[in-house]
N, C-alpha and C positions, 0 to 999 in steps of 0.2 A: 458683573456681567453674567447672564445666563447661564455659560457655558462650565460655570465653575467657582471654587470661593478661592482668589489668589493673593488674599490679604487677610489676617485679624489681626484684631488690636486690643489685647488683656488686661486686665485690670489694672496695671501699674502705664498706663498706655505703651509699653513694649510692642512692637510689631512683629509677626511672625509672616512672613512670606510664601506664599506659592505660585510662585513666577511660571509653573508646566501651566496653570489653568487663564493666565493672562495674554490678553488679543498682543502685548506692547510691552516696553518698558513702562514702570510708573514707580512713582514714589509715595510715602506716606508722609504727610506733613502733622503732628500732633495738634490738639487732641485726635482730629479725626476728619481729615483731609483727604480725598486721594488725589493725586498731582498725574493726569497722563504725557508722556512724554513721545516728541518724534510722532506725532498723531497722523494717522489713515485712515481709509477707509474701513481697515479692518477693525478700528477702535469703536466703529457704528454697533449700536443696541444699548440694551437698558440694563445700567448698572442700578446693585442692589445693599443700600446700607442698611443692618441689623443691630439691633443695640437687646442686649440681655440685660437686664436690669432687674433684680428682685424679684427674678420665677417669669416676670412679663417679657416677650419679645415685641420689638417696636422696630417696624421696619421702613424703609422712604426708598423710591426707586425714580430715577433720572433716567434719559434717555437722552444718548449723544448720536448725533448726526456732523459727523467729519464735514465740515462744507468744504468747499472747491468747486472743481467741473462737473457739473453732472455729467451721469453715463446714460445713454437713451437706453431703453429696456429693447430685449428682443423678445418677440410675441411666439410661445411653439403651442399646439394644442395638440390634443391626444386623439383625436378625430380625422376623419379622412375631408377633405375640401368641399365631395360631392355628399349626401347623403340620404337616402332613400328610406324613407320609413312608415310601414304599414300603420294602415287607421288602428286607431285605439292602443296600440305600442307605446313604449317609452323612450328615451334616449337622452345622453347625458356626453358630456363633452367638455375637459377640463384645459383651460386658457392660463397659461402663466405668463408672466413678463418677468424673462430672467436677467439677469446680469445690471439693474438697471443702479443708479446709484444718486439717489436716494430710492427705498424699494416704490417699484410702481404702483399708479392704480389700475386694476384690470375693473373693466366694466363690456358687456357683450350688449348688443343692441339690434334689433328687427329691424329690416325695411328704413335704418335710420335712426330709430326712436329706442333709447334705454331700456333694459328690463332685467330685474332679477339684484339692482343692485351694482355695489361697486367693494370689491376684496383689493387687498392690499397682497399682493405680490402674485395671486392667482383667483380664480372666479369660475366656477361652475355651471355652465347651463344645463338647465332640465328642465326634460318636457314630460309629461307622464298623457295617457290615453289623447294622445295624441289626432288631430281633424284638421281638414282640409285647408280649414284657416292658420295651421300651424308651418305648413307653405311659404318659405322666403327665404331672402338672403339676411345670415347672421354673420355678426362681422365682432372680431374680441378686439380693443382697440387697451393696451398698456399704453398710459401716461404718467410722466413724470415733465409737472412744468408744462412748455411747450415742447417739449420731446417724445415725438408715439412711434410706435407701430403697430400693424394690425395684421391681423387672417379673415379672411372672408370665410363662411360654410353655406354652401348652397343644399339649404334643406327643402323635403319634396318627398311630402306626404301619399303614400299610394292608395286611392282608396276605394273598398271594395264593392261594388254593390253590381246587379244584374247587369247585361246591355238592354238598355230598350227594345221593344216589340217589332218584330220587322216591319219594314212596311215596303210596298209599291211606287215606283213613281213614275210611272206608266200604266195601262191597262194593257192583261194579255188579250194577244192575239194569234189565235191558232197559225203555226207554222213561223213565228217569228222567233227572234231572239228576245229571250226574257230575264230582267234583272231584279233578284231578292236581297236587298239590301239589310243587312244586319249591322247599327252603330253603338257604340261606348262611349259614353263622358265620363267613364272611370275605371277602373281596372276590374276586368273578368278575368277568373280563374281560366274559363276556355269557354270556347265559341262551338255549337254543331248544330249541323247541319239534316235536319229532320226534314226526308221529302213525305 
C-alpha cells in the first residue's frame, strides 16, 4: 500500500510485520503471498511488491478496488457560482469529486461540450488572457458509473474598449428638447459629458 511498508519477508521467508502501516488485517501466506482480510473500502489503492535480489530491486504493483455499492461523488469547487472576469485576465477554478467510491472522474465542460480533459478525483480549469468568446456557462460534472454530480459557474468576460461616438436621433431645434445619446457594447471605465 502507499501509505507505508507493513510487511517484509527475509531471506529464510520469516515474516516481519508492521501492522501501524496497514489499511486491515492481513496475513502472509509463503513464499510471498499477501492474504487481505475482512476487506473495505479502506483496503482500496495500489499495493507494492519488492524483491531485493543480488544488489537488484524488482518491483510489481497491484491495485485493489473493494467492489460493492458505489458511492456517488460529491462535486465542491473552489470558485464562487458567478464569475466576472476582465479581458486578457486569467482564472482558474479547482473541481473535485469527493467521497466517491470508486474515486471519480471529474471532467469540466463549456456550453455543453468537454474541455481541458478528465482527472481522476479532481480537474482544474484554466483560462489565461482571457476574450469575450471565453463567455458561458461551465459546469464540473464528477462520474463514477451512472452516478454524477455537478456545479454549474457562470463565467462572463468584462470587456474593455471605448463607448461609441455619440450620435443624434433627431435634428435640433431651437427652443426644443434635445437628446445626446452616448451607448456601450462593452465595459467603459466612465462616461462624460463634454458640452
Amino acid at each position: 500500500m502507499n501509505d507505508g511498508n507493513f510487511a517484509n519477508i527475509v531471506n529464510d521467508g520469516h515474516v516481519v510485520e508492521n501492522p501501524q502501516y496497514s489499511p486491515g488485517p492481513f496475513k502472509i501466506a509463503k513464499p510471498s503471498t499477501l492474504i487481505l482480510e475482512n476487506v473495505t473500502i479502506q483496503h482500496n489503492g495500489t499495493y507494492r511488491f519488492l524483491v531485493v535480489a543480488m544488489g537488484q530491486i524488482y518491483t510489481s504493483e497491484v491495485t485493489v478496488f473493494v467492489a460493492g455499492k458505489c458511492l456517488a461523488p460529491t462535486v465542491t469547487i473552489n470558485c464562487s457560482s458567478i464569475v466576472r472576469v476582465n479581458e486578457g485576465d486569467g482564472f482558474a477554478c479547482v473541481c473535485r469529486g469527493e467521497g466517491g467510491n470508486p474515486p471519480a472522474n471529474v471532467t469540466w465542460y463549456k456550453d455543453g461540450d468537454p474541455i481541458g480533459g478528465t482527472g481522476n478525483k479532481e480537474q482544474t480549469l484554466t483560462l489565461r488572457n482571457v476574450h469575450g468568446t471565453d463567455t458561458g456557462t461551465y459546469k464540473c460534472v464528477a462520474q463514477i458509473h451512472t452516478l454524477t454530480d455537478e456545479k454549474l459557474v457562470e463565467g462572463k468576460v468584462i470587456l474593455d474598449f471605448p463607448p461609441e461616438e455619440p450620435y443624434f436621433k433627431e435634428k435640433a431645434i431651437v427652443g426644443k428638447t434635445f437628446a445626446i445619446t452616448c451607448e456601450c457594447s462593452g465595459h467603459s471605465t466612465k462616461l462624460y459629458y463634454n458640452p
